[in-house]
C-alpha atoms as a printed R data frame, in Angstrom:
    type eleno elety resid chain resno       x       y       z
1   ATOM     1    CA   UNK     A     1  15.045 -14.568   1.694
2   ATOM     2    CA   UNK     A     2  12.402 -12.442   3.714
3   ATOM     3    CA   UNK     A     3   9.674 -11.061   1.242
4   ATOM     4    CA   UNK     A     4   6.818  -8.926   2.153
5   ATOM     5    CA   UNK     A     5   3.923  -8.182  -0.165
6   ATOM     6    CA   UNK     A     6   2.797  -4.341  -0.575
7   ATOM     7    CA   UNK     A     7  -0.579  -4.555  -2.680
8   ATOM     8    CA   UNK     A     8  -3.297  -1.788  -3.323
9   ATOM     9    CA   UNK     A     9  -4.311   0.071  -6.096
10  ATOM    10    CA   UNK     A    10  -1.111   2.053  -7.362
11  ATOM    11    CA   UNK     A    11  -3.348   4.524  -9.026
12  ATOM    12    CA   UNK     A    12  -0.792   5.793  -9.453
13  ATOM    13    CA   UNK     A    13   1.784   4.513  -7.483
14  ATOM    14    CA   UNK     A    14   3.828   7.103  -5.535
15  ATOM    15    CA   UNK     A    15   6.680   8.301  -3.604
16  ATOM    16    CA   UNK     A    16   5.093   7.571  -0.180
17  ATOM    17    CA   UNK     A    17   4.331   3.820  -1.210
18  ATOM    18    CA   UNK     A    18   8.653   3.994  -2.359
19  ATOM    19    CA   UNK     A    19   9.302   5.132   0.901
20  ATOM    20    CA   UNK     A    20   7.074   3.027   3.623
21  ATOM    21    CA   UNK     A    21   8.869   0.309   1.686
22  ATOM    22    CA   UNK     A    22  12.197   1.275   2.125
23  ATOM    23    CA   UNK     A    23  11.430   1.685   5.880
24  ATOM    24    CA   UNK     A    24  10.261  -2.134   5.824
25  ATOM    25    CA   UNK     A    25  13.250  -3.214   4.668
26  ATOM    26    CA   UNK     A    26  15.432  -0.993   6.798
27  ATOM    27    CA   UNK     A    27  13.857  -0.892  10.105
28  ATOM    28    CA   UNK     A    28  12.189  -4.713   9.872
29  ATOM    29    CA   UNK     A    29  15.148  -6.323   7.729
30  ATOM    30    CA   UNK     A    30  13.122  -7.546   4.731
31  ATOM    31    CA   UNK     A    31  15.475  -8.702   1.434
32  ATOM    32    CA   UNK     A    32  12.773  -7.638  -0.944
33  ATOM    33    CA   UNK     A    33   9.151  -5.606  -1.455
34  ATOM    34    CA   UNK     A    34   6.929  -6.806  -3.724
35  ATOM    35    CA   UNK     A    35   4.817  -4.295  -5.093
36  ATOM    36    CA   UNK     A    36   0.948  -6.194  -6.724
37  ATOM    37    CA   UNK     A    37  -1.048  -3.864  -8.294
38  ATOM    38    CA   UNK     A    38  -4.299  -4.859  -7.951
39  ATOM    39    CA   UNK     A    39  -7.034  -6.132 -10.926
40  ATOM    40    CA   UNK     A    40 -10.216  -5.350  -8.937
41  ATOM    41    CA   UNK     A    41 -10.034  -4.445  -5.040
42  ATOM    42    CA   UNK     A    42 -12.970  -6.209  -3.069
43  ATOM    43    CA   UNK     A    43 -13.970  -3.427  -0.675
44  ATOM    44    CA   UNK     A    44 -13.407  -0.116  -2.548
45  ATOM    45    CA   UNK     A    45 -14.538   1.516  -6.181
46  ATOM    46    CA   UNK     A    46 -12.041   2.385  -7.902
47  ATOM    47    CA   UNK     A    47 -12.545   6.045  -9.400
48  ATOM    48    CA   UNK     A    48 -10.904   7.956 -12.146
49  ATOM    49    CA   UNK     A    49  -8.771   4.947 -12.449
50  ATOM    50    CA   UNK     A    50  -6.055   3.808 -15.215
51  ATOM    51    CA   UNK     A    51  -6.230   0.306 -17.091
52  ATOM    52    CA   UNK     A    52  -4.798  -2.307 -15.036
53  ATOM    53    CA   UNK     A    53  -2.024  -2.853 -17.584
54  ATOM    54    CA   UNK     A    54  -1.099   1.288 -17.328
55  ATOM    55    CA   UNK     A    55  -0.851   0.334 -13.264
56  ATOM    56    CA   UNK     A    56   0.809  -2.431 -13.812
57  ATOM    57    CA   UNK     A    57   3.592  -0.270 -15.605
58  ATOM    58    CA   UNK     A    58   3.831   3.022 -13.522
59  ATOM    59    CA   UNK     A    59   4.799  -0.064 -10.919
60  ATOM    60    CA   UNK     A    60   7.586  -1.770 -12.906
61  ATOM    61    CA   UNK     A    61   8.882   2.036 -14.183
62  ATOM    62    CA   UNK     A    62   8.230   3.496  -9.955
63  ATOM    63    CA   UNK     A    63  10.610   0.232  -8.474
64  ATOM    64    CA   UNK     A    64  13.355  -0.119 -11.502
65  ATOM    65    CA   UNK     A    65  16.489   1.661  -9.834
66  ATOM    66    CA   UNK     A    66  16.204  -0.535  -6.126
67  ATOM    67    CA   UNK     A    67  16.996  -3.975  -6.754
68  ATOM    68    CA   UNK     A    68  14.506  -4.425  -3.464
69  ATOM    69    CA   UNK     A    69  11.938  -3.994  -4.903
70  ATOM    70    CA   UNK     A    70  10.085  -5.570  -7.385
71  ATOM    71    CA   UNK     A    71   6.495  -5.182  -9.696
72  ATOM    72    CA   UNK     A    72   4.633  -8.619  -9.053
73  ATOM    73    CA   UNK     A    73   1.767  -8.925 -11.965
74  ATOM    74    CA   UNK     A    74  -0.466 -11.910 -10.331
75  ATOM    75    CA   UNK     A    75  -2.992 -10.061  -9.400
76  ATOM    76    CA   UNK     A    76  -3.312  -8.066 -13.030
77  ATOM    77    CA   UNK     A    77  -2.621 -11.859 -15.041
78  ATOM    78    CA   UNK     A    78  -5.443 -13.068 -12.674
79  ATOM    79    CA   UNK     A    79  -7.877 -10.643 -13.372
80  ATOM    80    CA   UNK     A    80 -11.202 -10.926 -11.673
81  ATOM    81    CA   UNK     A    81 -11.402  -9.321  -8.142
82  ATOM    82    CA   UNK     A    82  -8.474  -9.832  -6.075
83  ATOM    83    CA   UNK     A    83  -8.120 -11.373  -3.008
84  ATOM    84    CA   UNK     A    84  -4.641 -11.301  -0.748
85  ATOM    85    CA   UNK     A    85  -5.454 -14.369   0.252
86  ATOM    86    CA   UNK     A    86  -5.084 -15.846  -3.203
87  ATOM    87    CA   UNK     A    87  -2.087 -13.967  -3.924
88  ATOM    88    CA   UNK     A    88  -0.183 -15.094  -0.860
89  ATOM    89    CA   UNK     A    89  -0.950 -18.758  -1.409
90  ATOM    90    CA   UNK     A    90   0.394 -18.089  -5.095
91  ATOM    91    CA   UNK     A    91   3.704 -16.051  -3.719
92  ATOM    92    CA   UNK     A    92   4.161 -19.134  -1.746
93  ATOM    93    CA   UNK     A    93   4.420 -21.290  -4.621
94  ATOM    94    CA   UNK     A    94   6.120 -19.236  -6.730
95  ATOM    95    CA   UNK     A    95   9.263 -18.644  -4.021
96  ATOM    96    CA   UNK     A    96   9.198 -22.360  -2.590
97  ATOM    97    CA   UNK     A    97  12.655 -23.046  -0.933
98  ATOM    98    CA   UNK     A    98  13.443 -19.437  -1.134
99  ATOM    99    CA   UNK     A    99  11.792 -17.870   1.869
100 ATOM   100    CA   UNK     A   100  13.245 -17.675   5.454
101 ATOM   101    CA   UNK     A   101  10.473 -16.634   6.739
102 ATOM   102    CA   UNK     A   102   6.247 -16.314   6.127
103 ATOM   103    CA   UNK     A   103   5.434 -13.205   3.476
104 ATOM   104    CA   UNK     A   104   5.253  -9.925   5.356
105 ATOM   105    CA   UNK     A   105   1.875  -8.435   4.193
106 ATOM   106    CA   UNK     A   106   1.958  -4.479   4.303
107 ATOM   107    CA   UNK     A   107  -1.068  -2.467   5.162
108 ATOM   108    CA   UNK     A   108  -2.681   0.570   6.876
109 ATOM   109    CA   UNK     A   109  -4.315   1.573   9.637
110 ATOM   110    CA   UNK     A   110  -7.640   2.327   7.116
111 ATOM   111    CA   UNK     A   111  -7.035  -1.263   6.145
112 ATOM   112    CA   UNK     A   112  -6.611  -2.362   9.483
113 ATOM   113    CA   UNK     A   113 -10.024  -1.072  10.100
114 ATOM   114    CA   UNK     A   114 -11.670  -4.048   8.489
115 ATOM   115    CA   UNK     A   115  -9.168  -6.788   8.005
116 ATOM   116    CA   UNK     A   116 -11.443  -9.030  10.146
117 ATOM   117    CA   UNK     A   117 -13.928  -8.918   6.948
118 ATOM   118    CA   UNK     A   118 -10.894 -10.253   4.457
119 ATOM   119    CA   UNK     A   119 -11.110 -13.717   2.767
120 ATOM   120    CA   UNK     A   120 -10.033 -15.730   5.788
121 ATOM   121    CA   UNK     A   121  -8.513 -13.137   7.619
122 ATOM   122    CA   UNK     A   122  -8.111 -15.450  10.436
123 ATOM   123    CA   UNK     A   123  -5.913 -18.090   8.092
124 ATOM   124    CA   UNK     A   124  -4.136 -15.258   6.458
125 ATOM   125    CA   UNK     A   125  -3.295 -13.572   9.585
126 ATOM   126    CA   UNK     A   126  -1.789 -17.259  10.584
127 ATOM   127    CA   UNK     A   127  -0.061 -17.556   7.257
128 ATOM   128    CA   UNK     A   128   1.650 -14.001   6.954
129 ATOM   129    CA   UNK     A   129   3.269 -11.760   9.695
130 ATOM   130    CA   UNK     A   130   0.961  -8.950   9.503
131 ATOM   131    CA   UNK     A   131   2.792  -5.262   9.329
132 ATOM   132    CA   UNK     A   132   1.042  -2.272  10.082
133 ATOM   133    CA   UNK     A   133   2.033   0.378   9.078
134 ATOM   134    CA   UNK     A   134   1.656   3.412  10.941
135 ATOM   135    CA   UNK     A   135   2.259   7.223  11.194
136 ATOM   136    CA   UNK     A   136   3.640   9.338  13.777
137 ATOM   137    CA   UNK     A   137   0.238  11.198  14.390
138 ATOM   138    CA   UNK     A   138  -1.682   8.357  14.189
139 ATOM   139    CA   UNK     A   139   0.336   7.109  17.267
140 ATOM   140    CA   UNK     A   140   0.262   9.887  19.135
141 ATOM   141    CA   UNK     A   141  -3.740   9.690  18.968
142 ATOM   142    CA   UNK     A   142  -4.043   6.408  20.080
143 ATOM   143    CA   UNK     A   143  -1.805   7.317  22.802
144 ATOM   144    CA   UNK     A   144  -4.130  10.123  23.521
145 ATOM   145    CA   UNK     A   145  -7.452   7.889  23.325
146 ATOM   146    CA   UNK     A   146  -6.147   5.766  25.440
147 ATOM   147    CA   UNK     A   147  -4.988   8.529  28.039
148 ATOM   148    CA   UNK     A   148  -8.456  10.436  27.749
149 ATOM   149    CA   UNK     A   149 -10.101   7.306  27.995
150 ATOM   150    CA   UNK     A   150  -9.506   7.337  32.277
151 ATOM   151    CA   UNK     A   151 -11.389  10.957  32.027
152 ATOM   152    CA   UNK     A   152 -14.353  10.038  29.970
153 ATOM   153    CA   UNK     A   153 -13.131  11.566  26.700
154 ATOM   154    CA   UNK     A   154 -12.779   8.640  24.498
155 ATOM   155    CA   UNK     A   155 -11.808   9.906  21.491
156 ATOM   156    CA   UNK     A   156 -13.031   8.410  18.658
157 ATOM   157    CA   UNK     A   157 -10.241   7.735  15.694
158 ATOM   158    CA   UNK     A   158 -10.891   6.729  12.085
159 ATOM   159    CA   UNK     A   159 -14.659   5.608  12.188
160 ATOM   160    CA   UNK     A   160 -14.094   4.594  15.742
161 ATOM   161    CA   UNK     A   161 -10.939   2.140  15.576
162 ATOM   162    CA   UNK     A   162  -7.656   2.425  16.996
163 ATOM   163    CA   UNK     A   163  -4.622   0.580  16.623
164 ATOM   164    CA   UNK     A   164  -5.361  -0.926  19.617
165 ATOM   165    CA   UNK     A   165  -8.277  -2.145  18.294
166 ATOM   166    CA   UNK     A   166  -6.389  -4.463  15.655
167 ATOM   167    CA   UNK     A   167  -6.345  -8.188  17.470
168 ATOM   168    CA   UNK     A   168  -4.549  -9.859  15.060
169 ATOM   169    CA   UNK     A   169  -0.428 -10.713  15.388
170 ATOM   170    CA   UNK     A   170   1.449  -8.510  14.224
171 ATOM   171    CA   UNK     A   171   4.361  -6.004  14.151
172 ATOM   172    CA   UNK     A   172   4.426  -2.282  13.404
173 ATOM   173    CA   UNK     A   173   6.330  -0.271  11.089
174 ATOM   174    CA   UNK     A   174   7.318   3.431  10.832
175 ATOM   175    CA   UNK     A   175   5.378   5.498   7.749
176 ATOM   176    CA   UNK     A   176   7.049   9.422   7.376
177 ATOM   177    CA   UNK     A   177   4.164  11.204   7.759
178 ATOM   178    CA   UNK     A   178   3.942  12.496   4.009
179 ATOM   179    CA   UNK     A   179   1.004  14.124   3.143
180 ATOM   180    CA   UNK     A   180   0.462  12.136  -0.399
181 ATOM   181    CA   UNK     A   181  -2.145  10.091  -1.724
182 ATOM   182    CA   UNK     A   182  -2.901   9.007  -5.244
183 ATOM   183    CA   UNK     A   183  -6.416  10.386  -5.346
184 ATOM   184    CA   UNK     A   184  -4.689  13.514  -4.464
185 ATOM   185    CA   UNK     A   185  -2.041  13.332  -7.136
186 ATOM   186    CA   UNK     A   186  -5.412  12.612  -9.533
187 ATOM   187    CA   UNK     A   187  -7.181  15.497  -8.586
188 ATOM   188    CA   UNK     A   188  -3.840  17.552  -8.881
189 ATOM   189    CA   UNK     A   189  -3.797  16.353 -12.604
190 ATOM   190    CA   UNK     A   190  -7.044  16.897 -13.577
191 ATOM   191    CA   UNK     A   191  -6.846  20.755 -11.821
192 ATOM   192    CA   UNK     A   192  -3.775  21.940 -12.989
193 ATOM   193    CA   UNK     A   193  -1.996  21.777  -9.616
194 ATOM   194    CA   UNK     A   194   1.596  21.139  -9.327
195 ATOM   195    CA   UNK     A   195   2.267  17.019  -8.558
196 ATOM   196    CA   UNK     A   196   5.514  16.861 -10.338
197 ATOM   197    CA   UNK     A   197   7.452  15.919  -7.325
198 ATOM   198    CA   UNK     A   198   4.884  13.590  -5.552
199 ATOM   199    CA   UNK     A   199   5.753  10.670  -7.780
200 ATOM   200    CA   UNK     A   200   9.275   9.508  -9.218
201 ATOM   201    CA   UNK     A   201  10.886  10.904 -12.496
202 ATOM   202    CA   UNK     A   202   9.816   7.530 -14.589
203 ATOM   203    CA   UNK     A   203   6.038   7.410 -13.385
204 ATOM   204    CA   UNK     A   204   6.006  11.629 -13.960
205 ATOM   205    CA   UNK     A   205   7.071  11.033 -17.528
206 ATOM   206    CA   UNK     A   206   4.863   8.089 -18.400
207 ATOM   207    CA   UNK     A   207   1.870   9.935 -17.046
208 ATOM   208    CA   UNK     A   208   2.349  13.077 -19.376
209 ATOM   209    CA   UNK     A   209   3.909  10.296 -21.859
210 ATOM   210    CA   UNK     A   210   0.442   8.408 -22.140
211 ATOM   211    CA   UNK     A   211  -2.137  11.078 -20.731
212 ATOM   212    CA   UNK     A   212  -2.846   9.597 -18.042
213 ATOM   213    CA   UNK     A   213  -5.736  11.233 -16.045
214 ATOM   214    CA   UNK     A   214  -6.807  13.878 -17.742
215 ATOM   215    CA   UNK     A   215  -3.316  15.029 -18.639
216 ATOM   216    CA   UNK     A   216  -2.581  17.414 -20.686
217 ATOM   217    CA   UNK     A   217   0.077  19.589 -22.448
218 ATOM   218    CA   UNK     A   218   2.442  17.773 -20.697
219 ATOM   219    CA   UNK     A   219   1.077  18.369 -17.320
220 ATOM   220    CA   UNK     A   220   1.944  20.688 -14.412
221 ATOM   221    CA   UNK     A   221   5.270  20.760 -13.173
């Protein structure tokens, strides 16, 4: 069985996360997603964000109808800051003389940025077949750096990195270029703006269910 590990926040967890992992399993063949909310990330704040148990649930409600994909609590039962590095080495363990090949970790290109500063990047990079995932337009500018580059325009991407900046092995994957992010589906909460259709029916209803937040009166549809 191929797994690959999609961690991060999930606060909350959306329909872009659904469908970059759909596209991992389609496009790089992958049996199954596993989706780890994070405890405590290790180079970010977390603001405005839901109990780790509240997460952990928007998860297990967001994956229910694809039998791909799957809520993995380690992280959350670990507590503490969490580290991929851990969680791999546990995942290992856990699916011993199931996997057909090493755990597929999921990220970025913002988490590309500094994966060199990970707990030992260099093993886990060795351990895991790194996937990047990647927009359309995030392409295309790299394309263009690299063109402008021969003119003396460098352009300068994402606090100066490019995807051809990222050393490490690895493969890329394709990520629709949808226009969501949780801390945008947060501030669409707490303003009154219309979000209804930026995460799946299950997480939608839990939200307004449990006021998540800031919600209120049920939310805006």
């Amino acid at each position: 069985m191929k797994i690959a590990v999609l961690g991060g926040s999930f606060n909350p967890v959306h329909i872009g996360h659904l469908v970059l992992a759909d596209c991992v399993c389609q496009e790089l063949g992958y049996d199954k997603v596993l989706f780890v909310p994070c405890f405590l990330p290790p180079h970010k704040e977390m603001a405005d964000a839901a109990p780790a148990e509240e997460r952990l649930k928007m998860v297990e409600l967001a994956v229910k109808s694809d039998s791909r994909f799957e809520a993995e609590d380690y992280e959350i039962q670990k507590k503490g800051i969490s580290y991929t590095w851990d969680t791999v080495c546990a995942l290992e363990k856990k699916y011993a003389g199931q996997l057909t090949d090493k755990i597929g970790l999921i990220f970025g290109f913002d988490l590309a940025s500094h994966f060199e500063n990970w707990k030992n990047a260099e093993l886990l990079a060795e351990k895991c077949r790194l996937i990047l995932a990647v927009r359309e337009n995030e392409l295309e500018q790299d394309a263009g750096k690299s063109r402008n580059k021969a003119i003396g325009e460098y352009k300068i991407e994402k606090n100066g990195f490019s995807i051809r900046d990222f050393k490490f092995p690895h493969v890329k994957v394709h990520n629709p270029q949808l226009e969501i992010s949780s801390s945008e589906i947060r501030s669409c909460i707490q303003n009154g703006k219309a979000w209804r259709y930026l995460v799946s029916d299950a997480v939608f209803e839990y939200i307004k269910k449990r006021g998540l937040y800031g919600c209120k009166n049920g939310g805006s549809e």
